[in-house]
FINU-730589 format. One line per 5 residues: number of its first residue (from 1); for each residue x, y, z of N, C-alpha, C, O, CB. Coordinates in nm, 3 decimals, always signed. Glycine has a CB too. Example, Ala and Ser with C-alpha at 12.3 -4.5 7.8 and 13.67 -1.06 7.14 Angstrom:
<rs>
1	+1.319/-0.569/+0.780/+1.230/-0.450/+0.780/+1.320/-0.330/+0.780/+1.424/-0.332/+0.846/+1.131/-0.447/+0.905  +1.285/-0.225/+0.708/+1.367/-0.106/+0.714/+1.290/+0.003/+0.787/+1.341/+0.114/+0.804/+1.408/-0.060/+0.572
</rs>
This chain:
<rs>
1	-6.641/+3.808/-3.129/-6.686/+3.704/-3.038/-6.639/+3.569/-3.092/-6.651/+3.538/-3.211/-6.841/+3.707/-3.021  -6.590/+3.498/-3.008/-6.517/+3.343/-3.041/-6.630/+3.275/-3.044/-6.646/+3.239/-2.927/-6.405/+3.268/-2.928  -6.728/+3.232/-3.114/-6.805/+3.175/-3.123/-6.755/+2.995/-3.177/-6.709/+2.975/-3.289/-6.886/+3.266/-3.196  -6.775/+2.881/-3.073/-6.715/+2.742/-3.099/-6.821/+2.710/-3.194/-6.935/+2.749/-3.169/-6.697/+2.630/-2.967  -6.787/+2.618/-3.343/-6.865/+2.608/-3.414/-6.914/+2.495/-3.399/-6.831/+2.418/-3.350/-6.834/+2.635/-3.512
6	-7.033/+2.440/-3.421/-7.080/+2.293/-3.435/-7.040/+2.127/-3.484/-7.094/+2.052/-3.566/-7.157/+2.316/-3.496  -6.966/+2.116/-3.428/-6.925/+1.963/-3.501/-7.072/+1.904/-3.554/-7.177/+1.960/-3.522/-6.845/+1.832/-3.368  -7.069/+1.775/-3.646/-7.173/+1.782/-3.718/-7.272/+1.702/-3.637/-7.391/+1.729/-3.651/-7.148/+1.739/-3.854  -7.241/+1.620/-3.566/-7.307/+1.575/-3.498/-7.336/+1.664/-3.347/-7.347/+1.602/-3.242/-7.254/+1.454/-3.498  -7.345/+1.779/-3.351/-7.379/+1.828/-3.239/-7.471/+1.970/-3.276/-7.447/+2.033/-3.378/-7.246/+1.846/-3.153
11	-7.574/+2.009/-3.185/-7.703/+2.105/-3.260/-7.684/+2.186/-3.154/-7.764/+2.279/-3.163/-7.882/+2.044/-3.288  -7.604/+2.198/-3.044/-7.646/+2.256/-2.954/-7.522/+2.344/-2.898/-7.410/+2.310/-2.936/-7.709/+2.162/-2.870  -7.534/+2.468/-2.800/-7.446/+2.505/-2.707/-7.460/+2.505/-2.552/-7.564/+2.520/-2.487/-7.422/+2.614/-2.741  -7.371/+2.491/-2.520/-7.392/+2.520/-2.381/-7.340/+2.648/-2.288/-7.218/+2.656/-2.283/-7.345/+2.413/-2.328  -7.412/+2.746/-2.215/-7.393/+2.893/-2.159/-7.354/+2.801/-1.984/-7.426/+2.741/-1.904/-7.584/+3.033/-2.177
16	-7.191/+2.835/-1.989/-7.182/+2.836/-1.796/-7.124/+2.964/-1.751/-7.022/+3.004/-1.807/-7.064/+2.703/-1.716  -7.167/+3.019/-1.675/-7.073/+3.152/-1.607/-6.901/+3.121/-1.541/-6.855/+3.047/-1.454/-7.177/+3.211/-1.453  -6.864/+3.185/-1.602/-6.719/+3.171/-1.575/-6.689/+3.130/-1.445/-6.640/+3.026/-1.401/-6.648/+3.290/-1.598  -6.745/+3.276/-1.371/-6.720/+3.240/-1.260/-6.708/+3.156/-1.155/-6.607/+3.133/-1.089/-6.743/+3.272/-1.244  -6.797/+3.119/-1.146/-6.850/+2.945/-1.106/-6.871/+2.839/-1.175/-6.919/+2.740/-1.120/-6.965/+2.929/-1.057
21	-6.849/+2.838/-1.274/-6.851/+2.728/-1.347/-7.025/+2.635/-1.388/-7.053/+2.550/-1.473/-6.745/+2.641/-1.255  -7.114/+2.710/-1.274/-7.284/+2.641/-1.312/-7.261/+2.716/-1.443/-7.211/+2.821/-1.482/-7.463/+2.696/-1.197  -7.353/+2.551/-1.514/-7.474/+2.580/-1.656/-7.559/+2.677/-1.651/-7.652/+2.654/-1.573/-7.577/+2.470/-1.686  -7.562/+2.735/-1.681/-7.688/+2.856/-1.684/-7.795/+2.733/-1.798/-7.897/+2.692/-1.743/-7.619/+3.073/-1.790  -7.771/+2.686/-1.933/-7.892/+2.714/-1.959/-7.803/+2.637/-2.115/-7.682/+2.639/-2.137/-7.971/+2.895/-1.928
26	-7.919/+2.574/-2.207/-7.855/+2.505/-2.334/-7.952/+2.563/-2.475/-8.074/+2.567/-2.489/-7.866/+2.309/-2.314  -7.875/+2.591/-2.539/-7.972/+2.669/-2.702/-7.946/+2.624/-2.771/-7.828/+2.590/-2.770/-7.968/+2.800/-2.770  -8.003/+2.598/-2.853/-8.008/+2.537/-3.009/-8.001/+2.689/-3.146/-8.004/+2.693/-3.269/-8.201/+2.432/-3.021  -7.992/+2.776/-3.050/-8.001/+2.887/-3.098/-7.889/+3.016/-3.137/-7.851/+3.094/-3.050/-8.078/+2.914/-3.024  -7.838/+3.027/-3.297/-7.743/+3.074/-3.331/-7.755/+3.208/-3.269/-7.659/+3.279/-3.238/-7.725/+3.060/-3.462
31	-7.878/+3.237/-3.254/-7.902/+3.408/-3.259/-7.843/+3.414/-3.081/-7.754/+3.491/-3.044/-8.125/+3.479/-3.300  -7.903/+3.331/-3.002/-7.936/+3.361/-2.899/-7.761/+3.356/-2.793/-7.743/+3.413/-2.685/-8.071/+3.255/-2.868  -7.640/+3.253/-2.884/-7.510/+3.298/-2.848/-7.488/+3.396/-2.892/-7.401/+3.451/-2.823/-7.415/+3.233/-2.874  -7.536/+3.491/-3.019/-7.430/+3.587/-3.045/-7.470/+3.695/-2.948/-7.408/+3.801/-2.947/-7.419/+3.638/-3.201  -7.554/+3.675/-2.879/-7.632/+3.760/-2.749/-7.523/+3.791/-2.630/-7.480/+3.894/-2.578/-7.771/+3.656/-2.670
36	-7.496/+3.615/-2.612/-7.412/+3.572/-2.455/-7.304/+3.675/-2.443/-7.220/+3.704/-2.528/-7.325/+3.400/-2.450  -7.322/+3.722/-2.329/-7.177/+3.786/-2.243/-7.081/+3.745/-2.261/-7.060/+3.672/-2.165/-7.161/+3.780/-2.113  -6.951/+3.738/-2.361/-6.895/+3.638/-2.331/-6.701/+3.663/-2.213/-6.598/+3.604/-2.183/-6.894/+3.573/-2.498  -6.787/+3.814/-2.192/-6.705/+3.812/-2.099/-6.770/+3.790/-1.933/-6.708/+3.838/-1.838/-6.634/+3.937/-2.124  -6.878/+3.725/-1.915/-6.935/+3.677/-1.779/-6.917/+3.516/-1.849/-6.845/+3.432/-1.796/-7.125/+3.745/-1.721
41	-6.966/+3.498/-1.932/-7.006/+3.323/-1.977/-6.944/+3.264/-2.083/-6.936/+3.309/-2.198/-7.155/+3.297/-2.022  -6.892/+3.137/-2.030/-6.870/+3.020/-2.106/-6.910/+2.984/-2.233/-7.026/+2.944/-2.228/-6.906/+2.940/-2.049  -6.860/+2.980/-2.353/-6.983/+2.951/-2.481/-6.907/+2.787/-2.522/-6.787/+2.795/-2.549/-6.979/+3.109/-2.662  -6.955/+2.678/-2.526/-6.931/+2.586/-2.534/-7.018/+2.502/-2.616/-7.136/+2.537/-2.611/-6.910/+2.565/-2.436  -6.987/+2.376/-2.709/-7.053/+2.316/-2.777/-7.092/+2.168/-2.719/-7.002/+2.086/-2.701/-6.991/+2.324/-2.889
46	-7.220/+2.138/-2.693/-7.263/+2.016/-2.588/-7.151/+1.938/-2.610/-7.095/+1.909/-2.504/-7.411/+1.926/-2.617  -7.094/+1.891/-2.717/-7.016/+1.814/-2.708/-6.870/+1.784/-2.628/-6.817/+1.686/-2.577/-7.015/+1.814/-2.798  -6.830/+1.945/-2.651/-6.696/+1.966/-2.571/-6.753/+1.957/-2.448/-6.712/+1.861/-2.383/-6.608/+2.104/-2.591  -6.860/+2.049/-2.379/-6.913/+2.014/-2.224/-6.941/+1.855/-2.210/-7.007/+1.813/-2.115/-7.068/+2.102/-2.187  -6.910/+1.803/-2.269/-6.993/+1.663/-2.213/-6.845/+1.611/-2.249/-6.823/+1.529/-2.159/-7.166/+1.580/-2.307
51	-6.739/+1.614/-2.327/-6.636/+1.522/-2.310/-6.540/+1.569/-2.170/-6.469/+1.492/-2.105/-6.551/+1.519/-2.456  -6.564/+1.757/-2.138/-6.480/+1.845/-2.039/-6.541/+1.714/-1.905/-6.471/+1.637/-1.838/-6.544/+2.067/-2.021  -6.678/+1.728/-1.906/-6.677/+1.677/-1.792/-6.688/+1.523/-1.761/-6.689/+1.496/-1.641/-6.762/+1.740/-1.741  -6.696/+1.427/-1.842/-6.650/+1.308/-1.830/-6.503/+1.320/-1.801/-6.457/+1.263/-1.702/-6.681/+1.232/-1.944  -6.425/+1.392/-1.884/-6.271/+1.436/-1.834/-6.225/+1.422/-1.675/-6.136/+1.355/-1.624/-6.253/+1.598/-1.868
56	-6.333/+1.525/-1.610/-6.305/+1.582/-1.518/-6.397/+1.437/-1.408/-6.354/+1.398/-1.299/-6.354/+1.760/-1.533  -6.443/+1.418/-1.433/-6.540/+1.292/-1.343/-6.440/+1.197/-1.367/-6.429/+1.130/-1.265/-6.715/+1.233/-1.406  -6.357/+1.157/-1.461/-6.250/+1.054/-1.459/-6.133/+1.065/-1.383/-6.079/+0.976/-1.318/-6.207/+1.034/-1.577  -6.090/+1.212/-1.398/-6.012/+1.255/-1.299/-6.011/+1.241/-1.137/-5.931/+1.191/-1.058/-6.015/+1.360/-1.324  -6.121/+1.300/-1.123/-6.201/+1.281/-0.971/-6.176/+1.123/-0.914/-6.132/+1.081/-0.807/-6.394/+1.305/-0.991
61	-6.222/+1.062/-1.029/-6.247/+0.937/-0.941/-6.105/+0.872/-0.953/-6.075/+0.803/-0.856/-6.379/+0.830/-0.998  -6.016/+0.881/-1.047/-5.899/+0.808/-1.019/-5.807/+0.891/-0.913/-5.704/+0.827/-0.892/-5.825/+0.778/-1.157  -5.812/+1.040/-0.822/-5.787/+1.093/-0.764/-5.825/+1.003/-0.606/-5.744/+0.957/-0.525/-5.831/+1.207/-0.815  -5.947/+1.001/-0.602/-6.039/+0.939/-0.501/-6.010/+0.785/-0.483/-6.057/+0.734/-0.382/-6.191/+0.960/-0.545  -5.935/+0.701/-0.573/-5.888/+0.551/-0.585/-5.781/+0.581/-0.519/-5.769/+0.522/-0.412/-5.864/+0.476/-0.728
66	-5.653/+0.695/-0.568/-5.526/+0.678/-0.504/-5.550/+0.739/-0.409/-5.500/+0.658/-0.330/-5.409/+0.715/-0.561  -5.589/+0.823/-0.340/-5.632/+0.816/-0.222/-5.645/+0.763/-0.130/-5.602/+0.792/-0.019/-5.682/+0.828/-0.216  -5.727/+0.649/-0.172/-5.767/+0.558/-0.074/-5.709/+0.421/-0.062/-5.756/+0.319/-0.010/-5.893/+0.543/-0.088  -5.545/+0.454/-0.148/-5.491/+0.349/-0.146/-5.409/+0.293/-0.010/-5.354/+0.183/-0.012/-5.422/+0.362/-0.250
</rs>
């Protein structure tokens, strides 16, 4: 299991289903990823989810500017 390890400033993971991409759900809990499906779910470290989707919200919106140029 690819388990993403903790940068130091970060305590947490985040579980999204592949498929769709929803959060299922956030653990602080080593035991409770080595559990995760990780062929249904996402195993991610809050940090990478939170820079993926500022990423992706930056994208969006400079998409949505030229657009409407």
């Amino acid at each position: 299991m690819n388990i993403p390890k903790l940068e130091p400033w970060c305590n947490s993971w985040i579980i999204s289903c592949k498929d769709t991409g929803e959060v299922l759900f956030e653990t602080y809990s080593i035991d409770v990823v080595n559990r995760i499906s990780q062929t249904r779910c996402i195993v991610k470290t809050a940090y990478k989810h939170l820079t993926d989707l500022n990423k992706t919200l930056r994208e969006e919106k400079e998409n949505e500017t030229n657009a409407n140029r």
